[in-house]
C-alpha positions as protocol buffer text, in pm:
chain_id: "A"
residue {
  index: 1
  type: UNK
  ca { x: 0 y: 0 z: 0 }
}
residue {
  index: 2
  type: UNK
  ca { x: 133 y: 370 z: -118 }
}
residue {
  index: 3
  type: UNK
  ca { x: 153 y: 561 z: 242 }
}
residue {
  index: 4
  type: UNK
  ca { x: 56 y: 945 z: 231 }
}
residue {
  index: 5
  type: UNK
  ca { x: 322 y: 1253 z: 346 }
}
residue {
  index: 6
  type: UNK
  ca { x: 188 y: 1571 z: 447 }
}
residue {
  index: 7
  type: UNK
  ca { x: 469 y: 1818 z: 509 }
}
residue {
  index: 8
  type: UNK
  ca { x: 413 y: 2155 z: 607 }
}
residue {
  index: 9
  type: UNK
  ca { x: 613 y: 2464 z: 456 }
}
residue {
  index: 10
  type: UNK
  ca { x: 756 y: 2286 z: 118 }
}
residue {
  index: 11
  type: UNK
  ca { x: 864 y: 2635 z: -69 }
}
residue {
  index: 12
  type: UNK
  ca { x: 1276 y: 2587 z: 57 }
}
residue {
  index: 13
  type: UNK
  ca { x: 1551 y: 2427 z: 227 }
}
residue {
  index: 14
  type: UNK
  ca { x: 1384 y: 2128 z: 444 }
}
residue {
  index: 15
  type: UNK
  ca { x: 1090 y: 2117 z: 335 }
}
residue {
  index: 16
  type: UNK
  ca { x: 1164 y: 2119 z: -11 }
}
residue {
  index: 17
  type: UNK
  ca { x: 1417 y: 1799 z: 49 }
}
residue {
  index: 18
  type: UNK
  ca { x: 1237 y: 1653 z: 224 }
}
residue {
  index: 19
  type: UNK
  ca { x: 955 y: 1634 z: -56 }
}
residue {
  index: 20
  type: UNK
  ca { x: 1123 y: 1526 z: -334 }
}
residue {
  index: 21
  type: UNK
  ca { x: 1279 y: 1266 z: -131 }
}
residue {
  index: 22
  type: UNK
  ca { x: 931 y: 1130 z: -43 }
}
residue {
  index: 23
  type: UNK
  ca { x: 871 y: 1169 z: -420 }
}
residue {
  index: 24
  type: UNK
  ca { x: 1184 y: 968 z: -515 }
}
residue {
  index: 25
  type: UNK
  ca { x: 1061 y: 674 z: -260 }
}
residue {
  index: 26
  type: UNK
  ca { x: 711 y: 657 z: -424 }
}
residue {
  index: 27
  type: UNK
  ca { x: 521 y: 798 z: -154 }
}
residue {
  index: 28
  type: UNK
  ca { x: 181 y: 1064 z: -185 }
}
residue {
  index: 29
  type: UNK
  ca { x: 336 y: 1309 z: -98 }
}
residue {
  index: 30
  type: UNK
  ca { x: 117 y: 1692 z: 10 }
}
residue {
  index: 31
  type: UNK
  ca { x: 317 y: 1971 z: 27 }
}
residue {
  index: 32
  type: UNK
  ca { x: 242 y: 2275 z: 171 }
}
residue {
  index: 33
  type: UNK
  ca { x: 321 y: 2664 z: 154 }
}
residue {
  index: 34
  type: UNK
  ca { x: 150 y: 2999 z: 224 }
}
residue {
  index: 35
  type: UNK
  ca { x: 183 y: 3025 z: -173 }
}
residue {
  index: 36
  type: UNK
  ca { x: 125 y: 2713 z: -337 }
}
residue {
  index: 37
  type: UNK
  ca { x: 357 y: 2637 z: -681 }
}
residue {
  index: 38
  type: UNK
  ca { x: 376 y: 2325 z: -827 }
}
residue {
  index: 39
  type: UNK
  ca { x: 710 y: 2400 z: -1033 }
}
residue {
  index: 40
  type: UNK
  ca { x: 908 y: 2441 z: -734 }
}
residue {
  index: 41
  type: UNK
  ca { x: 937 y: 2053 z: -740 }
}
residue {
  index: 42
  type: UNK
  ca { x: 1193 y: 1841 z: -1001 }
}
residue {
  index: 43
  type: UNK
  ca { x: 1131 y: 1537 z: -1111 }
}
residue {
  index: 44
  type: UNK
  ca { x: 791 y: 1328 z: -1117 }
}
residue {
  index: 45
  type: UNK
  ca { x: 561 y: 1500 z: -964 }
}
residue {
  index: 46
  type: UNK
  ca { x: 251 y: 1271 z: -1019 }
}
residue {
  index: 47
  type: UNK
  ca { x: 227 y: 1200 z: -695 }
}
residue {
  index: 48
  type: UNK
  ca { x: 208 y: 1571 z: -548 }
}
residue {
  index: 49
  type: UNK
  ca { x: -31 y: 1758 z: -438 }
}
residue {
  index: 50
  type: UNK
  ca { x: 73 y: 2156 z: -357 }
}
residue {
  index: 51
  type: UNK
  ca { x: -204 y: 2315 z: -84 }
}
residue {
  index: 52
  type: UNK
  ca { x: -220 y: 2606 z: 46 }
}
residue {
  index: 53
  type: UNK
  ca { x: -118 y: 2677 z: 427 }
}
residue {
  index: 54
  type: UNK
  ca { x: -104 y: 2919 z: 698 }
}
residue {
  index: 55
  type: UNK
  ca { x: 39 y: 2758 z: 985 }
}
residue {
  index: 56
  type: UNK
  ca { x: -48 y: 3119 z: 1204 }
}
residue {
  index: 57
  type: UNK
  ca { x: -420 y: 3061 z: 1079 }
}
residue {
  index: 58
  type: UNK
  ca { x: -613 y: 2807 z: 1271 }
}
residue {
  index: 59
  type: UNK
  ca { x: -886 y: 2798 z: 1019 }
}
residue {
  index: 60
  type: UNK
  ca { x: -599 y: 2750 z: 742 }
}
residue {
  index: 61
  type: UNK
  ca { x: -484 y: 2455 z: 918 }
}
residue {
  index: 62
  type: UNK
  ca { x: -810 y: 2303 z: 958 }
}
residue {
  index: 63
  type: UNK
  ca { x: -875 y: 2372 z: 574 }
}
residue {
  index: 64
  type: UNK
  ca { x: -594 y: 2183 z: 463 }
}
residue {
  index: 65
  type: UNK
  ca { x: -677 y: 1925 z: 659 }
}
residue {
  index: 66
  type: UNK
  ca { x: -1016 y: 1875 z: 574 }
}
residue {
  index: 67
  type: UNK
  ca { x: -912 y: 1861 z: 221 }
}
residue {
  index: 68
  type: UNK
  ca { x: -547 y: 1655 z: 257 }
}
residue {
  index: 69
  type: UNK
  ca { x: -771 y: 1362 z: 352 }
}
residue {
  index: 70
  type: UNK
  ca { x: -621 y: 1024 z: 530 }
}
residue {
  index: 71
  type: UNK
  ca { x: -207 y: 1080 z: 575 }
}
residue {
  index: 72
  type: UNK
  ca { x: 22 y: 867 z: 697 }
}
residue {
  index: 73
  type: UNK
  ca { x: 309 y: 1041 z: 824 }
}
residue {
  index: 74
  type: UNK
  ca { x: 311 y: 1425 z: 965 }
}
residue {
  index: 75
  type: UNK
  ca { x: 651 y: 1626 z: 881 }
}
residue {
  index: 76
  type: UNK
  ca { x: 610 y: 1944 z: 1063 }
}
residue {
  index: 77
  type: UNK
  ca { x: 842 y: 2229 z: 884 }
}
residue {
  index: 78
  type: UNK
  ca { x: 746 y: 2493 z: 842 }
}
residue {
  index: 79
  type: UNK
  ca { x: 912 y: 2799 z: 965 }
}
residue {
  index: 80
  type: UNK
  ca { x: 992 y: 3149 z: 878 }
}
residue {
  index: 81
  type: UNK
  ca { x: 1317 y: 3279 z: 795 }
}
residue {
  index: 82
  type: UNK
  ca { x: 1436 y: 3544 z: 1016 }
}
residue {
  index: 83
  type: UNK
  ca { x: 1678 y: 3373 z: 1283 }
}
residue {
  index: 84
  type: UNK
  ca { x: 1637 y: 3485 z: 1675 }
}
residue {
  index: 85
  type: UNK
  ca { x: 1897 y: 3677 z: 1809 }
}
residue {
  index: 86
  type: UNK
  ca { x: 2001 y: 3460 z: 2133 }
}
residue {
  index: 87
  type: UNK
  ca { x: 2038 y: 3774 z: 2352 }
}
residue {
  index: 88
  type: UNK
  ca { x: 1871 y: 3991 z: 2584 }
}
residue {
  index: 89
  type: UNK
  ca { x: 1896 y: 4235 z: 2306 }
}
residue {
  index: 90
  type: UNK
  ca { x: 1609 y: 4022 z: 2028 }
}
residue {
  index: 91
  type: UNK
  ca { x: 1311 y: 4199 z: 1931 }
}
residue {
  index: 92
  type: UNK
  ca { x: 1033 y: 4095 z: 2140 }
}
residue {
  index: 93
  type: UNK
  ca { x: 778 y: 4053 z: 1855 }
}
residue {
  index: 94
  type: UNK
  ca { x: 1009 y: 3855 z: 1647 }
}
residue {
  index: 95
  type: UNK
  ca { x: 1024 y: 3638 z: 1917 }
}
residue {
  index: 96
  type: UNK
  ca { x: 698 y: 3609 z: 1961 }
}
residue {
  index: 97
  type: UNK
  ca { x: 648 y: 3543 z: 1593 }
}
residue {
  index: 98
  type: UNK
  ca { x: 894 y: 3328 z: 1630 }
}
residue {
  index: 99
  type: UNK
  ca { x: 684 y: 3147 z: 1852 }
}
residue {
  index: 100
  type: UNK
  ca { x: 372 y: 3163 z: 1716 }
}
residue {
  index: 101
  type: UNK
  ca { x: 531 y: 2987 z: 1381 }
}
residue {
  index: 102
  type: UNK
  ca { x: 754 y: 2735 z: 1505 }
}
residue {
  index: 103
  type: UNK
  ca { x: 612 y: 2621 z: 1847 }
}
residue {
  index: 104
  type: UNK
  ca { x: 225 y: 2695 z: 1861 }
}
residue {
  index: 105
  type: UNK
  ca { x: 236 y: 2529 z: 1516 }
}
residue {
  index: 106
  type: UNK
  ca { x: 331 y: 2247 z: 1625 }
}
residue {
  index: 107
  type: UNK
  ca { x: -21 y: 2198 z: 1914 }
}
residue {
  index: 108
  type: UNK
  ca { x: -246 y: 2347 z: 1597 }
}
residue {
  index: 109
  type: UNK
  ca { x: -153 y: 2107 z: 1397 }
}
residue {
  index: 110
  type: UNK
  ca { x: -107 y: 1824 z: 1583 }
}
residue {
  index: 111
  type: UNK
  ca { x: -491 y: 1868 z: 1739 }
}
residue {
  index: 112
  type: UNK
  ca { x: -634 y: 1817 z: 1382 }
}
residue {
  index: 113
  type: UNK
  ca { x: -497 y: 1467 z: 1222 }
}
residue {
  index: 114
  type: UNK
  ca { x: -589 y: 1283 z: 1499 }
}
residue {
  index: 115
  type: UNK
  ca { x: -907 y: 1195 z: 1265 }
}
residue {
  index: 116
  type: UNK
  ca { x: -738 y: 1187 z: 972 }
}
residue {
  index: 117
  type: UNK
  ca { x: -405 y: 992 z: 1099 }
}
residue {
  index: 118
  type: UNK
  ca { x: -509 y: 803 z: 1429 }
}
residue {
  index: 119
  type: UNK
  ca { x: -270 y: 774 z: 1699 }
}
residue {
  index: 120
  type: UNK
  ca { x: -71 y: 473 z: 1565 }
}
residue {
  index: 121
  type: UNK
  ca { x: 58 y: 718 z: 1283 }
}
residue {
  index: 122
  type: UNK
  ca { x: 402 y: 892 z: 1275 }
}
residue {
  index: 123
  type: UNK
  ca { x: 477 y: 1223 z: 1259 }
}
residue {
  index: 124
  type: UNK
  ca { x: 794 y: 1412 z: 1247 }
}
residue {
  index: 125
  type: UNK
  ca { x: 939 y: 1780 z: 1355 }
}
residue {
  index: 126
  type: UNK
  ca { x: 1197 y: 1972 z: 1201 }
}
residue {
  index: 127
  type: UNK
  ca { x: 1289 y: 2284 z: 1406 }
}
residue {
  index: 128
  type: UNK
  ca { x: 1569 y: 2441 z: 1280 }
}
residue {
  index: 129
  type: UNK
  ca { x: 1511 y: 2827 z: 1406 }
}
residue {
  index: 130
  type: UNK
  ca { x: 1729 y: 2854 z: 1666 }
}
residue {
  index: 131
  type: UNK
  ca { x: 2084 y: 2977 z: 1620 }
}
């Protein structure tokens, strides 16, 4: 049986790896950025699906899951790119943003597949914003 990916922010770096290595094993694989583009992808993409996602919009991530349908595995990734300072002098509302992406995330997202996934599913975080 062909097992189902979802990963979450797809557009770069990890995320984008990490998809077309799913790809290159056979998997479905659902990608997922705030902008959705196919083309970012090489190879064979017949077994992609590009969705949209907001991972600071609770409704956005109950959208895409709604529509992503049964998945097997969970990679959470997504992230922004500005990189906390690790000093008393950050910016309090990047840090908070910071947050908000890369931790609450995380508790949104992990509340919704429960229907979709069941608990005997896998699912996988990448956290890569601090310095």
């Amino acid at each position: 049986m062909i097992k189902t990916v979802l990963i979450t922010g797809t557009s770069s770096g990890y995320g984008k790896a990490i998809t077309e290595h799913f790809l290159a094993q056979r998997w479905n694989v659902i990608a997922t950025m705030r902008r959705p583009e196919l083309a970012a992808f090489a190879g064979d993409t017949s077994r992609l699906r590009v969705l949209p996602l907001d991972v600071t919009d609770e409704a956005s991530i109950a959208a895409l899951f709604e529509t992503a349908g049964p998945i097997d595995v969970l990679v959470n990734n997504a992230g922004i790119g500005e990189q906390a300072a690790a000093t008393l002098d950050q910016d309090v509302e990047l840090f908070d943003r910071l947050l908000r992406v890369h931790l609450r995330e995380l508790f949104d997202e992990v509340r919704q597949p429960d229907t979709q996934m069941g608990r005997e599913r896998a699912r996988i975080d990448v956290h890569t914003f601090l310095p």
